[in-house]
C-alpha positions as YAML, in Angstrom:
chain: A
units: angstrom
residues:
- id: 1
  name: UNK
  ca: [-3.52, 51.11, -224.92]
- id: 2
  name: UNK
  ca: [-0.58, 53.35, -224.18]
- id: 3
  name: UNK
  ca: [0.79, 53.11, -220.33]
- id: 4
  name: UNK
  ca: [-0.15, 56.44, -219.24]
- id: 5
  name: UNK
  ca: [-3.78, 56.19, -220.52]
- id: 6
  name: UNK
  ca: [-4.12, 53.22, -218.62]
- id: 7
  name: UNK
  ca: [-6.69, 53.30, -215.63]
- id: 8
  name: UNK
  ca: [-7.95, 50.33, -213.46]
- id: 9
  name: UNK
  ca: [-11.62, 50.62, -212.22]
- id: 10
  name: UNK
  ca: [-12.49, 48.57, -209.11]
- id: 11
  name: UNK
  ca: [-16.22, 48.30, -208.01]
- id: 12
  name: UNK
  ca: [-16.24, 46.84, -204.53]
- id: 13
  name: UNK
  ca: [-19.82, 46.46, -204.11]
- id: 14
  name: UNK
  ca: [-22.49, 46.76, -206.37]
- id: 15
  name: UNK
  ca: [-26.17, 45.48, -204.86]
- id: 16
  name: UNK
  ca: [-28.64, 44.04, -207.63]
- id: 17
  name: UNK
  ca: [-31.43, 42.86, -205.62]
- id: 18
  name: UNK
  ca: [-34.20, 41.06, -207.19]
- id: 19
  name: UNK
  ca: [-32.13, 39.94, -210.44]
- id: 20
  name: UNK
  ca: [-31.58, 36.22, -210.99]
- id: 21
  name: UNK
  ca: [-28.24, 34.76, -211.41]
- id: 22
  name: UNK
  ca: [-28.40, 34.70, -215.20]
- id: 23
  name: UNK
  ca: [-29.39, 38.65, -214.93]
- id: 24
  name: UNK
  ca: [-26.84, 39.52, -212.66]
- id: 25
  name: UNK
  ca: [-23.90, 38.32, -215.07]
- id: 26
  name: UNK
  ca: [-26.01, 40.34, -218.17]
- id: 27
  name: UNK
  ca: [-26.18, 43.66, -215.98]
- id: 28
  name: UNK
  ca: [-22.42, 43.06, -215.27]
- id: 29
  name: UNK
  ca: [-20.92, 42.18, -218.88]
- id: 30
  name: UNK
  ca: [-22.91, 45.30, -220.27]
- id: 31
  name: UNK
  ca: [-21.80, 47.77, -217.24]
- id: 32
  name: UNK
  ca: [-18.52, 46.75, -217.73]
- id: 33
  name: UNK
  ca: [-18.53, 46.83, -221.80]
- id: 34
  name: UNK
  ca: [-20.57, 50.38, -221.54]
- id: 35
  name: UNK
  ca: [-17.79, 51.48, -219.02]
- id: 36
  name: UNK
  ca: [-15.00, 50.97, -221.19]
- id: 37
  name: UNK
  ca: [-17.07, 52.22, -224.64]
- id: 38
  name: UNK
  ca: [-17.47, 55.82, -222.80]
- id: 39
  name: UNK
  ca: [-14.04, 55.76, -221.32]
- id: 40
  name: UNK
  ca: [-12.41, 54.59, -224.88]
- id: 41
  name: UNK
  ca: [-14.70, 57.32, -226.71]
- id: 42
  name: UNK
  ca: [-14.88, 60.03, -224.30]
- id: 43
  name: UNK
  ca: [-11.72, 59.82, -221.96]
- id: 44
  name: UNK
  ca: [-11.12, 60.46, -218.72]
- id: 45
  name: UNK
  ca: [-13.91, 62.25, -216.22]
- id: 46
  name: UNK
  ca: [-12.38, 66.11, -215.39]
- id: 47
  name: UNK
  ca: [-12.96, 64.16, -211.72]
- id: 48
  name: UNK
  ca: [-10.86, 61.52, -212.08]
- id: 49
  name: UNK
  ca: [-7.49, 63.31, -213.11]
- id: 50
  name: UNK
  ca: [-6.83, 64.34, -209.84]
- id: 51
  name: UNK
  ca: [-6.29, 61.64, -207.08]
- id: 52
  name: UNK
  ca: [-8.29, 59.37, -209.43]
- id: 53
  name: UNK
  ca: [-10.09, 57.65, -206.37]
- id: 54
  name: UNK
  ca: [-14.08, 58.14, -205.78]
- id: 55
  name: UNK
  ca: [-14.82, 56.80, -202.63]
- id: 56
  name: UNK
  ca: [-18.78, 56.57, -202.99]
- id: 57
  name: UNK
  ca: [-20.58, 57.27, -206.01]
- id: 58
  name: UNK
  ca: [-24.43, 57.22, -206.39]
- id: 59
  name: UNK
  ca: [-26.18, 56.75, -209.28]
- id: 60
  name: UNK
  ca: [-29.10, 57.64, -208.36]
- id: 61
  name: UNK
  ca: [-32.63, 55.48, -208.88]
- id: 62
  name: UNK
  ca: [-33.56, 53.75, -212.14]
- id: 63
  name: UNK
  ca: [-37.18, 53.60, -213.23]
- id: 64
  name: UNK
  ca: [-37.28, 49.57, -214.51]
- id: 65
  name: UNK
  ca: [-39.68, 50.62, -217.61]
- id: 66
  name: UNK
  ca: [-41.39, 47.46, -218.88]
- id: 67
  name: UNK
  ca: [-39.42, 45.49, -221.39]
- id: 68
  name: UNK
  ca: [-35.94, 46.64, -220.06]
- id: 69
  name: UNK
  ca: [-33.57, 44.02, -219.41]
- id: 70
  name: UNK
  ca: [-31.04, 43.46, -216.94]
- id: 71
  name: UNK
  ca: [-28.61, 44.09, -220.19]
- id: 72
  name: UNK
  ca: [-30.16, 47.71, -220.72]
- id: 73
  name: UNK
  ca: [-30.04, 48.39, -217.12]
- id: 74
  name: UNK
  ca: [-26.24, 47.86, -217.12]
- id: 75
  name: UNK
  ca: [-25.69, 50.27, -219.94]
- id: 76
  name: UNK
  ca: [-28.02, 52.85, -218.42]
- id: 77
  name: UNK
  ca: [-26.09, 52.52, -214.49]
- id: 78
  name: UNK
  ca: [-22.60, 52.34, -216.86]
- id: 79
  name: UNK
  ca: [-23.66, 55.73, -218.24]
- id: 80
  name: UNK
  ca: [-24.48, 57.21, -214.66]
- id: 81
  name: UNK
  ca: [-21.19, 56.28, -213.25]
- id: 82
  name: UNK
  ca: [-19.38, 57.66, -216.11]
- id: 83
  name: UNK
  ca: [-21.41, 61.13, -215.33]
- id: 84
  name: UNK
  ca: [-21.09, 61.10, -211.72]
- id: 85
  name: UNK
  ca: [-16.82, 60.90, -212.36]
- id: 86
  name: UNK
  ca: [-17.79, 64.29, -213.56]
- id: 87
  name: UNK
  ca: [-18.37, 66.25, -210.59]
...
């Protein structure tokens, strides 16, 4: 990746309560794989070129439908994040 298309996401603090160990590391890998598919794909977020810091972001609730994994869950609070860089 060329130097001045590289970015460096932190995420202080993300809560996941009621996930087991094993789900926790699932959520993370695919947040952090969907993350970097959307930013490869789609680019930057018109609100990150700026200052490039977010200080809060909220994505909102997810409804947990029945059969969703902790994998799927991930992807879907990857895709939020990605949005709310938007605004």
């Amino acid at each position: 990746m060329d130097k001045s298309k590289q970015i460096n996401l932190h995420i202080n603090e993300l809560v996941l309560d009621g996930f087991t160990i094993k789900d926790q590391h699932h959520f993370g890998q695919a947040l952090q794989m969907e993350l970097q598919r959307l930013l490869a794909e789609q680019g930057i977020p018109s609100g990150l070129h700026n200052s490039g810091a977010v200080a809060r972001l909220d994505g909102g609730e997810l409804n947990h439908a029945p059969g969703n994994n902790s994998a799927q869950l991930g992807v879907q609070v990857a895709q939020r994040i990605y949005g709310g860089f938007g605004r």
